[in-house]
C-alpha positions in Angstrom: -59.6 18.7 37.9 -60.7 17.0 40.9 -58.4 17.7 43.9 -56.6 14.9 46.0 -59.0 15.7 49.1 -62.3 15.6 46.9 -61.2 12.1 45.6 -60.7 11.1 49.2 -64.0 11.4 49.8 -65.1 8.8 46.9 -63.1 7.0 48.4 -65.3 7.1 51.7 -68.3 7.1 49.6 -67.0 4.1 47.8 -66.7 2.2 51.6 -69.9 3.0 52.5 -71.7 1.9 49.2 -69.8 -1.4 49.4 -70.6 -2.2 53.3 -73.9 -1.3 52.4 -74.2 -3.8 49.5 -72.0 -6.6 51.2 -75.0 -6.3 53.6 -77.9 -7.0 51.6 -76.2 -9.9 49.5 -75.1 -11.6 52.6 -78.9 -11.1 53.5 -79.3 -12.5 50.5 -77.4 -15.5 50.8 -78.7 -16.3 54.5 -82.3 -16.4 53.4 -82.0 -18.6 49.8 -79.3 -21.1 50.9 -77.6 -20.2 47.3 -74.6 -20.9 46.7 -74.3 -18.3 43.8 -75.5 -16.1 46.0 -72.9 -16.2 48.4 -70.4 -16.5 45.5 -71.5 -13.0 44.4 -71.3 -11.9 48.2 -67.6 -13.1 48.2 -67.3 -10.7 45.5 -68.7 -8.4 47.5 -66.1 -8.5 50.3 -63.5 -7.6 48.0 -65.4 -4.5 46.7 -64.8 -3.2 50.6 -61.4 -4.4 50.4 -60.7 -2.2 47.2 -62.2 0.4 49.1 -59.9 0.5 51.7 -56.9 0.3 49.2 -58.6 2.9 47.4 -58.8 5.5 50.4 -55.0 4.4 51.7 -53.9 5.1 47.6 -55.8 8.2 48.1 -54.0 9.6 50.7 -50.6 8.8 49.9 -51.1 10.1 46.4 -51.9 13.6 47.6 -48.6 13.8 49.2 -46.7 16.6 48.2 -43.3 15.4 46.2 -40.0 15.3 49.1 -36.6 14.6 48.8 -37.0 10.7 48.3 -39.7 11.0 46.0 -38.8 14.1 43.6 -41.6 13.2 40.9 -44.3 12.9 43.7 -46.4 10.1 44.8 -48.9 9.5 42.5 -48.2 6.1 41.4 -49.5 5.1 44.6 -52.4 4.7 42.6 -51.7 2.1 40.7 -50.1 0.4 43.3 -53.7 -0.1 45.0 -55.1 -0.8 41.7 -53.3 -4.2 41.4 -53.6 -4.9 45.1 -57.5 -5.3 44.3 -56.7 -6.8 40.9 -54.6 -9.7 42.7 -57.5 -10.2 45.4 -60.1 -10.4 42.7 -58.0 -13.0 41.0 -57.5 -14.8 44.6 -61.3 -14.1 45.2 -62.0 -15.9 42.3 -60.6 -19.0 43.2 -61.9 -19.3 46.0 -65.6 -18.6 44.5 -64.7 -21.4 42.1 -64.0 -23.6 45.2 -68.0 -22.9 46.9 -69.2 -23.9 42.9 -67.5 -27.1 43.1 -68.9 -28.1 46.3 -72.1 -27.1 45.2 -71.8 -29.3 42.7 -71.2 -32.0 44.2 -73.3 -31.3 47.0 -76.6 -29.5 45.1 -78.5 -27.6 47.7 -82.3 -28.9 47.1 -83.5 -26.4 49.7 -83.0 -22.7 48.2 -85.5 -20.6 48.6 -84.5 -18.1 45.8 -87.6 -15.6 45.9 -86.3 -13.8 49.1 -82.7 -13.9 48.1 -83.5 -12.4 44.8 -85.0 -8.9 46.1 -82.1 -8.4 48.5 -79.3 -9.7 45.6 -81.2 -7.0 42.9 -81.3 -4.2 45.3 -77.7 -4.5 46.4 -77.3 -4.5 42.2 -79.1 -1.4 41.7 -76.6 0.4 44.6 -73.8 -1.1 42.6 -74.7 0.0 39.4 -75.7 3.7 40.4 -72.1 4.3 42.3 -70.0 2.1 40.1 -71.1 4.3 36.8 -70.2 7.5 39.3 -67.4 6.2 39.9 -65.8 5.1 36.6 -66.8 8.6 34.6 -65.3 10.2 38.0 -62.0 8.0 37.9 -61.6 9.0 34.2 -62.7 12.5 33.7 -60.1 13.1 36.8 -57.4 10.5 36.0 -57.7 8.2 38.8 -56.2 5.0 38.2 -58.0 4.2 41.6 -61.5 5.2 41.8 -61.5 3.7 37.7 -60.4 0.5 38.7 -62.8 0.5 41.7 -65.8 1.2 39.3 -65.1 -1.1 36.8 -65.1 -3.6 39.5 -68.3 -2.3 41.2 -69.8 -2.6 37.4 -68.6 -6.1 37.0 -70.3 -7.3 40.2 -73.3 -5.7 38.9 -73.7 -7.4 35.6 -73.1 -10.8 38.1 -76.0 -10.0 40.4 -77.8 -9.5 37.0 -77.0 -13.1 35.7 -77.5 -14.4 39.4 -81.0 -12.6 39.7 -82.3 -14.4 36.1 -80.7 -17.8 36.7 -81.9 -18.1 41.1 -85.1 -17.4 39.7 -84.9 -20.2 37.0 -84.3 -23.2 39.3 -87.7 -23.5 41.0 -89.2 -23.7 37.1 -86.6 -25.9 36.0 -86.1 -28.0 39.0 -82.3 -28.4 38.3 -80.9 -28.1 41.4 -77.1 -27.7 39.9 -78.1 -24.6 37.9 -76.8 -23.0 41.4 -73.6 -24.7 41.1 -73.4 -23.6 37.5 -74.2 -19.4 38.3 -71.4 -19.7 41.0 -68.8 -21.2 38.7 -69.9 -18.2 36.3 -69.5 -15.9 38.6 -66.2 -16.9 39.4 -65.2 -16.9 35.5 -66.3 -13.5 35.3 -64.1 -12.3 38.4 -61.5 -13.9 36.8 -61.7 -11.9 33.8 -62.1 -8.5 35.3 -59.1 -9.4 37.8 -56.7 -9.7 34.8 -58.0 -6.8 32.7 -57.8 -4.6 36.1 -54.1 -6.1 36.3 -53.4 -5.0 32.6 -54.2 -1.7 33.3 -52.7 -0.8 36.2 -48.8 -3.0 35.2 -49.6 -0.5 32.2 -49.6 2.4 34.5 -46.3 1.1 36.6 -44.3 0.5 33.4 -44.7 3.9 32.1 -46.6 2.9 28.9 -47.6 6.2 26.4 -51.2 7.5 26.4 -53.7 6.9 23.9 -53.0 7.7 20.2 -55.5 10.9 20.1 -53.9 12.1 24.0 -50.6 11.9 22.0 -52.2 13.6 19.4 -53.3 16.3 20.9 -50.5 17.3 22.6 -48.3 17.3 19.2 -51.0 20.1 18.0 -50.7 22.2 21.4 -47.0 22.3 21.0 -47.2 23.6 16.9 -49.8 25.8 17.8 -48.6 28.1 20.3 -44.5 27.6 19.8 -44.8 30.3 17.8 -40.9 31.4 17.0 -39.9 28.2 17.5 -39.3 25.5 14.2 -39.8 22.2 15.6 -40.0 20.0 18.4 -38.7 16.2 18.1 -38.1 13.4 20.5 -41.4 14.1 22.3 -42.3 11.8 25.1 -45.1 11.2 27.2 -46.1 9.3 30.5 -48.6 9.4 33.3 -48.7 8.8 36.7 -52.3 9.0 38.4 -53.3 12.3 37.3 -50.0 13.3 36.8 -48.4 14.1 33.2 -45.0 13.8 32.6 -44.0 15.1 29.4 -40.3 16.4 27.9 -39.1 17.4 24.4 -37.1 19.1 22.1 -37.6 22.4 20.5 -35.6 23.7 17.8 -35.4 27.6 17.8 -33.2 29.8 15.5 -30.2 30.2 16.4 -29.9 34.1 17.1 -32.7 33.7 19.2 -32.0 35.1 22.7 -32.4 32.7 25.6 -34.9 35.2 27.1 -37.4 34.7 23.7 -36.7 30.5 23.5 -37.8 31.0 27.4 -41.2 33.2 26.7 -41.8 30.5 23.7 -41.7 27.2 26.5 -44.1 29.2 29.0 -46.7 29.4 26.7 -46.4 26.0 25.6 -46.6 24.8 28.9 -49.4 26.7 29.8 -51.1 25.4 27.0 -50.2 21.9 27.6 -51.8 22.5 31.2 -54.3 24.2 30.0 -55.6 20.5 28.2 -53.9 17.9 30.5 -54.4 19.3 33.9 -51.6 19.0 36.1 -48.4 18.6 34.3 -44.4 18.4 34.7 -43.1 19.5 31.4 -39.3 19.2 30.9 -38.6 21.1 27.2 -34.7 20.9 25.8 -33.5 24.2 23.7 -31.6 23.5 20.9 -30.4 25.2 18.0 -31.5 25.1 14.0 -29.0 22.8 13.0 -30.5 19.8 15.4 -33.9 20.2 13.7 -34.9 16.6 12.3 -37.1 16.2 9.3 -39.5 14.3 11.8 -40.1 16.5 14.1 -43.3 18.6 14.5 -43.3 21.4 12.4 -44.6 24.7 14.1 -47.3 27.0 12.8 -46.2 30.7 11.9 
């Protein structure tokens, strides 16, 4: 499990590899006279922007829980996540706004060949951190450094269209293919601005885990609430990295508080033992609640 400090310092990492590739595409930009390149530079500026909500998420998510925030603060998170969904969404407009004056005003003057090498290279840096950062964000359950990477990977798979279609206008002679790449690019911010905003309301509203996370938490609990007969009304949520989980267990009912208490330790363990960190709330009850959907448990 990554700790709070160690994803703090992806979090720097992730400034510096966007300041560094906000550089070369502004480069870029300066030396062709594209106007898809500095479309994909705009995107740019908001990969430092989601940087810097990143590192702020970061921090207040490793706060220790306090009176006015019993359950911790680990939805901050998500919090930061739409933030940079909303400014891709905003960045996007405004990219679509630079296509539709280069439309109307087609730039006859790029030079793409120098624009290209700095545009691929900043790609390349993109690619390498954005993969990092999205196996990172998911292995550790980091609604922040996920969204941050899937981002980053989106803004390379632009620079990847931009890099093909610069280089076809000087064999084509079509100006407005320019025009064209920047409106694209702008489409394709769009998109990853509301499936980044999907996500992360997801995370705000509570919504379950996957079906096999579910799963696998219903086979924990039969496997080592040995003693126990069943657990029913189980439910599950997540909050950064952060599982929130409460049931109840059925236990027979001359079983002596002492043993129904031995019998939730080790299923908590368990349960910690898979998710990672974990507040697990379990409800005792006697034989005669059992319901005929519950989860059986193994002798």
């Amino acid at each position: 499990m990554l700790k709070q400090p160690e994803k703090i310092v992806f979090g720097w990492v992730s400034l510096f590899v966007s300041l560094i590739a906000l550089g070369l595409k502004y480069i870029a930009w300066r030396v062709s006279g594209s106007a898809a390149l500095l479309s994909d530079a705009l995107e740019t500026i908001i990969n430092v922007a989601a940087a810097i909500g990143a590192l702020w998420a970061l921090s207040v998510a490793q706060r220790p829980a306090d009176d006015n925030h019993t359950y911790g603060h680990d939805k901050a998170e998500y919090l930061s996540a739409v933030t940079e969904a909303v400014l891709v969404v905003l960045t996007a407009i405004g990219i679509a706004w630079v296509a539709w004056k280069s439309w109307l005003l087609p730039n006859t003057d790029i030079a793409p060949w120098r624009g290209i090498v700095f545009n691929a290279l900043g790609g390349v840096i993109n690619l390498v951190w954005g993969l990092v950062l999205v196996r990172q964000g998911r292995l550790k359950r980091s609604p922040a450094l996920t969204a941050n990477g899937r981002h980053v990977i989106s803004d390379v798979w632009t620079t990847v269209v931009l890099v093909v279609g610069i280089a076809l206008i000087p064999l084509t002679g079509y100006a407005r293919l320019d025009a064209l790449l920047s409106g694209l690019v702008a489409l394709n911010v769009l998109r990853v601005g509301f499936d980044m905003m999907k996500h992360s309301i997801a995370g705000l509203m509570d919504e379950a885990p996957d079906s096999d996370t579910l799963q696998m938490i219903r086979v924990v609990i039969s496997e080592h609430a040995t003693g126990a007969i069943e657990a029913h009304d189980i439910r599950v949520r997540t909050a950064g990295s952060v599982s929130f989980i409460e049931f109840h267990l059925v236990v027979p009912g001359a079983m002596s508080v002492s043993d129904a208490h031995d019998i939730c330790d080790r299923v908590e363990h368990a349960l910690r033992r898979h998710l990672g960190r974990a507040l697990i709330h379990i409800h005792v009850e006697p034989e005669e609640k059992a319901k005929q959907t519950g989860i059986p448990v193994l002798a």
